[in-house]
C-alpha positions in Angstrom: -13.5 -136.6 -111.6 -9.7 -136.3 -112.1 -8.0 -138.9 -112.7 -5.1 -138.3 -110.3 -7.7 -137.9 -107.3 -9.5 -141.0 -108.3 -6.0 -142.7 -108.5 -5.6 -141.4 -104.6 -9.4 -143.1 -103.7 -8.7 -146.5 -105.5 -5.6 -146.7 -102.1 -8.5 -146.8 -99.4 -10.3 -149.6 -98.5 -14.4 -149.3 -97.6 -17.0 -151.0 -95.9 -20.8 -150.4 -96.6 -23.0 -151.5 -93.7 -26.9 -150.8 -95.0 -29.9 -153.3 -94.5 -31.9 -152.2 -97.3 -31.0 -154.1 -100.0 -32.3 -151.8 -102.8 -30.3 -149.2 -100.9 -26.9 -151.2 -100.3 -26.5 -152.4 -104.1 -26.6 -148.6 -105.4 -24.1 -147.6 -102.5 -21.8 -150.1 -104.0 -22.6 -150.1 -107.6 -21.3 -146.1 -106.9 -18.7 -146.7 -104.6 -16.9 -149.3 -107.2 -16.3 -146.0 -109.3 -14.1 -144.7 -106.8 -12.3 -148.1 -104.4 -11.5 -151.1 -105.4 -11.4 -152.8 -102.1 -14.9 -152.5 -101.0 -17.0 -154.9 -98.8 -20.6 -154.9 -97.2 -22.9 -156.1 -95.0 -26.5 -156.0 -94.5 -27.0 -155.3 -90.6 -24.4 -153.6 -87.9 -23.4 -157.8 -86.6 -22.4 -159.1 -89.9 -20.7 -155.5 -90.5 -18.6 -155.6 -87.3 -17.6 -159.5 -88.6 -16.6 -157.9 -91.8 -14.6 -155.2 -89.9 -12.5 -157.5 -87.9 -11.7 -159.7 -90.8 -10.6 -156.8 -93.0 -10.2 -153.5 -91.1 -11.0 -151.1 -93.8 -9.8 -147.8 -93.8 -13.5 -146.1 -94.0 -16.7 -147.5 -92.8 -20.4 -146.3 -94.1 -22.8 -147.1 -92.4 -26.7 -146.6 -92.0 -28.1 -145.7 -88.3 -31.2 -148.0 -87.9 -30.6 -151.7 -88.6 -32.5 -154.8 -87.3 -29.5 -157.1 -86.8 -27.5 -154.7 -84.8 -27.8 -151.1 -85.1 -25.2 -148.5 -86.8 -24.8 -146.7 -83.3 -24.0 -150.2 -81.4 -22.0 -151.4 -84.2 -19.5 -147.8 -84.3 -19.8 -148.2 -80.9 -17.9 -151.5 -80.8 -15.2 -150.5 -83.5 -14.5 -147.1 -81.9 -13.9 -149.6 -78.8 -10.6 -151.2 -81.6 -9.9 -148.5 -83.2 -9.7 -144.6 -83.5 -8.4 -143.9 -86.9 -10.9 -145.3 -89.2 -12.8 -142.7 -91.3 -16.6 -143.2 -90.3 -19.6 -141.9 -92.3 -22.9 -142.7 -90.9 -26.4 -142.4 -93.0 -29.6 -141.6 -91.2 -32.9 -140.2 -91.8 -33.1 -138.2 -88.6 -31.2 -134.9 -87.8 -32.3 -134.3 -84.5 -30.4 -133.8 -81.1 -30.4 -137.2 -79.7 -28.6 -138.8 -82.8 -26.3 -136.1 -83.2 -25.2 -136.2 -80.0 -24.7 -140.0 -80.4 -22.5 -139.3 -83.7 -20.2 -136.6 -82.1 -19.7 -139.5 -79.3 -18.4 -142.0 -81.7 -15.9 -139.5 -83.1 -18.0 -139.8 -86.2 -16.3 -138.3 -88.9 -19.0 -136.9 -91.3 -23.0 -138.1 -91.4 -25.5 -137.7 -94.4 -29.2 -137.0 -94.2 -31.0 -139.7 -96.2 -31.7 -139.7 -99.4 -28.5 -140.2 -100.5 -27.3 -139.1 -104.0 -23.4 -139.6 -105.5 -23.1 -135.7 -105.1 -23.5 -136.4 -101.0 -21.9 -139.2 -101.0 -18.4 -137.9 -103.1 -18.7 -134.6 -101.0 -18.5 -136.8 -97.7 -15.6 -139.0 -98.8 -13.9 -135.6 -99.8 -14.2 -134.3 -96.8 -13.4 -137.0 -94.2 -10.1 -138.1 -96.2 -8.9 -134.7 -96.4 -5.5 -134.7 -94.7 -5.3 -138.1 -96.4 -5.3 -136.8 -100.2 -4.2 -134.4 -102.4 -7.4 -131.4 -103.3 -7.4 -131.3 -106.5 -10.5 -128.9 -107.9 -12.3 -129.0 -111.0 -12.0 -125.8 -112.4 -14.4 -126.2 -115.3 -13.6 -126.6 -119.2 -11.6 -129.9 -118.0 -9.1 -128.5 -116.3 -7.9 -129.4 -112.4 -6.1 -127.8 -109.9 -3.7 -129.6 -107.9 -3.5 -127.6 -105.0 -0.5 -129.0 -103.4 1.7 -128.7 -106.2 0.3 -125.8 -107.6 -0.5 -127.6 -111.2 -3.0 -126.9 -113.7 -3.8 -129.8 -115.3 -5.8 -130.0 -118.7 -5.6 -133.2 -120.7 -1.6 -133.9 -121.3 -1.1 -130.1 -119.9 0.2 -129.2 -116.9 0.9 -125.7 -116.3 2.8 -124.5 -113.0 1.7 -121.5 -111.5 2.9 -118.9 -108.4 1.4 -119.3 -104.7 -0.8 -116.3 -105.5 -2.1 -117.5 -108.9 -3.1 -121.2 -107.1 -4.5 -118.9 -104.4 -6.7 -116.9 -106.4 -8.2 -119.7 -108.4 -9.1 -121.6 -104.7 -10.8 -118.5 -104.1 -13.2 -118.5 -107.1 -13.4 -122.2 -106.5 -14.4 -121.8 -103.3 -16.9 -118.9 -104.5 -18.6 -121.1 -107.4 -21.4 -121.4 -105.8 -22.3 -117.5 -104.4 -20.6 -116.7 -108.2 -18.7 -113.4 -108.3 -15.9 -113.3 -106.0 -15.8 -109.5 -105.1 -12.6 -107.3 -105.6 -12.6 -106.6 -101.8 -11.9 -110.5 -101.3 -9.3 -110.5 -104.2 -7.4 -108.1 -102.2 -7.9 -109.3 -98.7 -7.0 -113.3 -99.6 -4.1 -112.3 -102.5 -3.1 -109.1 -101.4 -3.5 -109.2 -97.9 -2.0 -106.5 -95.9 -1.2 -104.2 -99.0 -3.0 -102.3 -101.2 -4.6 -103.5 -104.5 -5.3 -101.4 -107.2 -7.1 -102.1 -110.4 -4.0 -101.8 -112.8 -2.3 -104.4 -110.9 -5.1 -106.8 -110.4 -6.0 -106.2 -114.1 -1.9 -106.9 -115.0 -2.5 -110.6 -112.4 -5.4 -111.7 -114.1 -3.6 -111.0 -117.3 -1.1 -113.0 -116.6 -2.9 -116.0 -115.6 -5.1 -115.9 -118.2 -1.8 -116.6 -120.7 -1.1 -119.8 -118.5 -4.6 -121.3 -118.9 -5.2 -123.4 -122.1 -8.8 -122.1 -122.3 -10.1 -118.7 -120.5 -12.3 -120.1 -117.8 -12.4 -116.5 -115.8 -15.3 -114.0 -116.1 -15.0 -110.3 -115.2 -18.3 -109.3 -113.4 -18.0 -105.1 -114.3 -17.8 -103.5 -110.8 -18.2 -106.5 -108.8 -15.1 -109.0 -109.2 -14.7 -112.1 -111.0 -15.9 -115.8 -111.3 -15.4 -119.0 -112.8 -16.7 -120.0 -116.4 
């Protein structure tokens, strides 16, 4: 992760609220990577102790607890507070529980097993009008999206509102791969028209600013990320 959206998680305080003990001690083993003030508690009671004492600014909690359960234990903090960031963990995905979630004003869930790809995705997206994106491009180098930075090592490049633009767009593609030339020119282009020469001329251009070429051309299809 990069260092400047790590320094933004360290600011936010946690607490983990998971009765398994197996379960709890790899929550917090991972979530020491990214806070420094973190705190748990190993049923919904002892959470909502832990709550009042500290307020943390994000709560995780699992659903089905002996000593108070998850629901219950959101249930009496939502009764406080509004504003912290809740993620709930649960085996079960069906109606009832969901239901119970969108009730709370719960922020984001995740389906059991967890895994630190679920778990950074879910922080991510619950503290997003509370940090800066900044994307991994690939080849270590970052995009800091609000200040339209590339970042690579003791680089930092500076690029134009269309250049951050088009590399959100194959970030954003990664996973489907080639973003296609009619996408270039609806997101970057929008209501004018794109030809090849001058798409050819922008990713030119950007390619100059990037201290290692991390964009593919796909022949007839578009482009993608290394």
């Amino acid at each position: 992760m990069d260092e400047a959206l790590l320094g933004q998680l360290k600011k936010f305080s946690i607490l983990c609220v998971e009765d398994e003990d197996g379960i709890r001690k790899r929550l917090v083993n991972t979530l020491k990577y990214y806070f420094d003030e973190i705190y748990e508690a190993n049923s919904g009671n002892s959470g909502y102790d832990l709550y009042q004492k500290h307020k943390p600014d994000i709560i995780i909690s699992d659903i089905q607890m002996a000593d108070g359960d998850g629901i219950s234990f959101i249930k009496r903090v939502r009764e406080k507070n509004n504003d912290a960031k809740v993620i709930m963990l649960t085996a079960y995905s069906n109606e009832e529980y969901l239901i119970n979630l969108i009730n709370l004003q719960v922020n984001h869930y995740i389906l059991k097993p967890l895994n630190a790809d679920k778990l950074l995705e879910g922080l991510l997206t619950i503290l997003g009008d509370k940090i800066t994106p900044v994307l991994d491009l690939g080849e270590d180098i970052y995009l800091d999206v609000a200040k339209r930075e590339l970042n690579c090592k003791d680089i930092t490049i500076t690029l134009r509102k269309r250049e951050c633009t088009f590399l959100q767009l194959l970030y954003k593609n990664k996973k489907c791969c080639v973003t296609s030339y009619e996408q270039i020119e609806a997101q970057i282009w929008e209501e004018k028209h794109m030809s090849i020469t001058a798409l050819k001329t922008f990713i030119k251009e950007i390619r100059k600013k990037l201290p290692k070429d991390i964009i593919i051309n796909v022949p007839q299809e578009g482009y993608k990320l290394l």
